[in-house]
KEFIDO-6224 format. One record per residue (C-alpha): x, z, y. Coordinates in steps of 0.05 Angstrom, whole numbers, plus 5000, padded with zeros to 4 digits. Example, Ala and Ser with C-alpha at 12.3 -4.5 7.8 and 13.67 -1.06 7.14 Angstrom:
BEGIN
> X|Z|Y
> 5246|5156|4910 $
> 5273|5143|4979 $
//
This chain:
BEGIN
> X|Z|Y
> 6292|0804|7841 $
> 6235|0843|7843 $
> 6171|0819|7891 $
> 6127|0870|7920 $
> 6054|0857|7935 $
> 6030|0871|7996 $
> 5964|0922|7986 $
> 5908|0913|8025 $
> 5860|0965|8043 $
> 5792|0963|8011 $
> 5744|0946|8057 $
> 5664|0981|8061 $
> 5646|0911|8070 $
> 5679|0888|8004 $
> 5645|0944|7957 $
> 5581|0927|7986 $
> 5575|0849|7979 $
> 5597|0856|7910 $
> 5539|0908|7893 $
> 5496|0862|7938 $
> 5519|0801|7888 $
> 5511|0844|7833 $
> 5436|0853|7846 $
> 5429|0778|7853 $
> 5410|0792|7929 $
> 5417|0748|7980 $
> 5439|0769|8045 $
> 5374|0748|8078 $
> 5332|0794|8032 $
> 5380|0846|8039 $
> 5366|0839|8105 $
> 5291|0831|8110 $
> 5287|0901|8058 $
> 5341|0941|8090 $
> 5311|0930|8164 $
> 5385|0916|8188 $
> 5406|0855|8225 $
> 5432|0793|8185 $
> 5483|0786|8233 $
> 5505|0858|8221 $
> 5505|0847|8155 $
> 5555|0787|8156 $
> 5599|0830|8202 $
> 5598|0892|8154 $
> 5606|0840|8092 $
> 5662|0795|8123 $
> 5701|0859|8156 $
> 5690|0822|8225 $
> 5665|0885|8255 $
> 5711|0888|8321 $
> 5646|0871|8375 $
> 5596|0925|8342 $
> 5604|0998|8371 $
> 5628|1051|8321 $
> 5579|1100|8339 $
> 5534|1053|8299 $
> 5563|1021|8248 $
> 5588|1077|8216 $
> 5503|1087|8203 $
> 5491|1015|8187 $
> 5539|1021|8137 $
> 5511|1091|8107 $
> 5442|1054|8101 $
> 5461|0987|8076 $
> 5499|1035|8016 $
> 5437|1080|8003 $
> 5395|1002|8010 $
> 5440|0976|7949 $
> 5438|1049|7903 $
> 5511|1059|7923 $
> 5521|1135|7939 $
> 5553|1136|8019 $
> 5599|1198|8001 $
> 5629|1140|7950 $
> 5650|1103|8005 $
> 5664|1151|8064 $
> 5738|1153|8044 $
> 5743|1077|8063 $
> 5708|1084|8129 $
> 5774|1092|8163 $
> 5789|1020|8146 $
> 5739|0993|8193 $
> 5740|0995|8265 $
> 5686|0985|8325 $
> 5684|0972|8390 $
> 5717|1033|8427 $
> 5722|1043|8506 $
> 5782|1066|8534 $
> 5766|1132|8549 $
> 5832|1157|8586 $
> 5834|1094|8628 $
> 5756|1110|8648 $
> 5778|1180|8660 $
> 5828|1163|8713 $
> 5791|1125|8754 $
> 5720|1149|8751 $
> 5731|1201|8816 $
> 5746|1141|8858 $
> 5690|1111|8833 $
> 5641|1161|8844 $
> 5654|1177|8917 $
> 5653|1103|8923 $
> 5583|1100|8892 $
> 5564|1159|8930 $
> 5563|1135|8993 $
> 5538|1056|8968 $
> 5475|1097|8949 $
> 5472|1148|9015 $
> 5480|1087|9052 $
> 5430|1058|9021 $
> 5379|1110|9025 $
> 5391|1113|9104 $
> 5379|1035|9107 $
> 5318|1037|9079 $
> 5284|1103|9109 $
> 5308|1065|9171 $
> 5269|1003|9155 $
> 5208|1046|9130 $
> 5206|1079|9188 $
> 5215|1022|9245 $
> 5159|0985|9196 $
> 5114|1035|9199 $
> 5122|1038|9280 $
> 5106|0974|9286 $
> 5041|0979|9241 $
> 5014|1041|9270 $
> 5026|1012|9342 $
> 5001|0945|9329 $
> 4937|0978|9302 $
> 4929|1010|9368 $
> 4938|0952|9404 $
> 4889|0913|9368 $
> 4843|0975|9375 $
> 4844|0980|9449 $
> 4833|0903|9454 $
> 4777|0907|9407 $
> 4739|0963|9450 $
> 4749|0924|9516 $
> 4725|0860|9490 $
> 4667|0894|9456 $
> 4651|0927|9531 $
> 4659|0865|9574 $
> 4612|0829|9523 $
> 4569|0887|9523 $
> 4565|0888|9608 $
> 4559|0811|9602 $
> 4490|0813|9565 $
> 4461|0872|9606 $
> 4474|0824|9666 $
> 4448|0781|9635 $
> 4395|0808|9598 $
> 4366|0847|9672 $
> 4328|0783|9710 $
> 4295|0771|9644 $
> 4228|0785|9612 $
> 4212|0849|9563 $
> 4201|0789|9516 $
> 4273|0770|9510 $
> 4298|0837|9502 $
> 4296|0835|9420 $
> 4339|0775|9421 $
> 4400|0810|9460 $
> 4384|0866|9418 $
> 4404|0815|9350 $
> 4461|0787|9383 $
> 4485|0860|9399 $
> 4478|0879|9327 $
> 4513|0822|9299 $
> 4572|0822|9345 $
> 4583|0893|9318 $
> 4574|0870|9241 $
> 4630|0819|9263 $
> 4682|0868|9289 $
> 4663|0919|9229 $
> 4697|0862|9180 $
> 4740|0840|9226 $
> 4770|0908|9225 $
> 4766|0921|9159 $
> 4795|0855|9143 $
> 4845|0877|9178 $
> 4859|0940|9150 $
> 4855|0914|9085 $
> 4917|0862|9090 $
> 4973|0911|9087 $
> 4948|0939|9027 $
> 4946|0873|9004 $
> 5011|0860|9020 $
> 5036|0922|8989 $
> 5002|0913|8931 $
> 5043|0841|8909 $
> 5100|0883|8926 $
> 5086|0934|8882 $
> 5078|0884|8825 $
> 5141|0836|8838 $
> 5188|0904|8838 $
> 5214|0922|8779 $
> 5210|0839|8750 $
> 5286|0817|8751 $
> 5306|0756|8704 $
> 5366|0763|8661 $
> 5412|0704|8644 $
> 5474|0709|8597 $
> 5522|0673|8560 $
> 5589|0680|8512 $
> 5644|0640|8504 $
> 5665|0687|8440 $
> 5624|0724|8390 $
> 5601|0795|8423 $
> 5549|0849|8411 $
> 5493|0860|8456 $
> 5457|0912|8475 $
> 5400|0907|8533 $
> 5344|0960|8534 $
> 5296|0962|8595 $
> 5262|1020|8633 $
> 5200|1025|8584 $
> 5256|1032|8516 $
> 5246|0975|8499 $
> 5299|0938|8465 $
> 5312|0866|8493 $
> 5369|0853|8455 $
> 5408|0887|8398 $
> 5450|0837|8365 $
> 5510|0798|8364 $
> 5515|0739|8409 $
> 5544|0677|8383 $
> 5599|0639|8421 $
> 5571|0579|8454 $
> 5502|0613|8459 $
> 5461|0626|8513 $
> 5406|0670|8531 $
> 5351|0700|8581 $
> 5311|0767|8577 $
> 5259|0798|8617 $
> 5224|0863|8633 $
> 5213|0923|8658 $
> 5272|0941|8700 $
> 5322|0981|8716 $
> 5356|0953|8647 $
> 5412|0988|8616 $
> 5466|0932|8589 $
> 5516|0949|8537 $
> 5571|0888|8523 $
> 5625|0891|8465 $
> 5664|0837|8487 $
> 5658|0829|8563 $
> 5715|0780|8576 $
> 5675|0725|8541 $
> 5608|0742|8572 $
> 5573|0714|8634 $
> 5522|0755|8670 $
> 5466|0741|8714 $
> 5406|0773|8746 $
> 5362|0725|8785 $
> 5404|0670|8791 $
> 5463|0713|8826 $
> 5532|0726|8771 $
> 5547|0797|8759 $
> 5615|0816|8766 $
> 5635|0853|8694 $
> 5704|0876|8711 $
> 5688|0939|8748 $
> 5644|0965|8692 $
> 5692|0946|8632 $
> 5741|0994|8597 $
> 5776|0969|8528 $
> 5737|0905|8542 $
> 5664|0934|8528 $
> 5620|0948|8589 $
> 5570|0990|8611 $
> 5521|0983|8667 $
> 5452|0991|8700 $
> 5423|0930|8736 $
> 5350|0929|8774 $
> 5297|0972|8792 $
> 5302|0999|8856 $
> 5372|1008|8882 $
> 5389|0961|8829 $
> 5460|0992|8823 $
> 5511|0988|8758 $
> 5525|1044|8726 $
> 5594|1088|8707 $
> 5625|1060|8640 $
> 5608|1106|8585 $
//
């Protein structure tokens, strides 16, 4: 009888680690002269590549090639042997109208809720300055008709003294006021600086990539998260979360989990979390 062996595609992955070997290059240099992640590396190099989006490792491995002298057109004709990450675009096609008209009216509703609340605050502020206006100006008066009785049996001699005391009840309003007009701003002002601040928590039971980039562009995360590990991030939000491998993954913001399985299609998600309506966005 005659055996047949089974051929086995030739990986990227395998033409590169034996130039890389060639060279007498270890895959830490490779790394720290090619500017691409070690653990990117390993994934190209070991053909593990399932949790890193296509749409970038076709140009990881492009540049690791030109890194090592190895021409990319030499190559190209193996790229079809490796596969990424892909969404499941017919599934998110289906059921994105829903979706939308659902997130439509989250974010209308939203909107309304919080003009409401502006508004009703504002009421209250406005009115309340009144208030303490008006109570101001008759204290001020009765005090003011209390030291001309006062003041009217007396001597011309005494007269400076009421004047004083006139002038420094009038010094004491003028910061009370302005004491008092300068608390909301205050107030708004720690506002101002605790929006935006959200704390990010999250951890995978299963190797997955990870991508978290915050309102600034700034790149939080870009790597692949090993099972077992566990991780926090902070920044500028609204961030904007990318997940290879969301069935493994456990998401928080500020201590509260994140439910994943509306924003997942083919097991990656997509989503937006923080800022101000600190909503998740449409799988991509």
């Amino acid at each position: 009888m005659t055996s047949q062996k089974e051929l086995i595609p030739l990986q990227p992955g395998d033409i590169l680690r034996y130039e890389r070997e060639q060279q007498g290059l270890t895959l830490e240099r490779a790394s720290s002269r090619s500017r691409i992640r070690l653990s990117v590396l390993e994934a190209i190099e070991s053909g593990q590549t399932n949790d890193i989006p296509s749409v970038y490792l076709r140009g990881y491995i492009r540049n690791y090639a030109r890194y090592l002298g190895v021409d990319p057109a030499d190559i190209e004709h193996h790229m079809d042997n490796v596969r990424g990450a892909e969404p499941d675009v017919q599934t998110v096609f289906t059921v994105k109208t829903g979706r939308d008209q659902t997130e439509k009216w989250l974010k209308v509703s939203s909107y309304l809720a919080a003009s409401a609340l502006i508004a009703v605050l504002a009421w209250q502020f406005t009115h309340g300055a009144v208030r303490f206006s008006q109570g101001e100006s008759q204290r001020t008066t009765a005090e003011a008709d209390a030291e001309s009785r006062a003041a009217s049996p007396a001597e011309p001699a005494g007269r400076p003294t009421n004047t004083h005391l006139s002038a420094s009840i009038a010094s004491v309003e003028v910061l009370q006021r302005s004491a008092a007009d300068a608390a909301p701003t205050a107030a708004s002002g720690e506002f101002a600086a605790a929006a935006g601040e959200h704390l990010l928590t999250m951890s995978s039971s299963a190797d997955t990539w990870v991508e978290i980039v915050d309102a600034d562009g700034a790149h939080l995360e870009m790597d692949l998260l090993r099972a077992g590990t566990s991780r926090s991030y902070s920044g500028t939000a609204p961030y904007r979360i990318m997940i290879g491998r969301a069935s493994a993954v456990e998401l928080s913001m500020d201590g509260q989990l994140v439910d994943l399985g509306p924003h997942t299609r083919g097991n990656v998600a997509h989503l937006t979390l923080g800022g101000q309506a600190a909503d998740a966005s449409e799988p991509r």
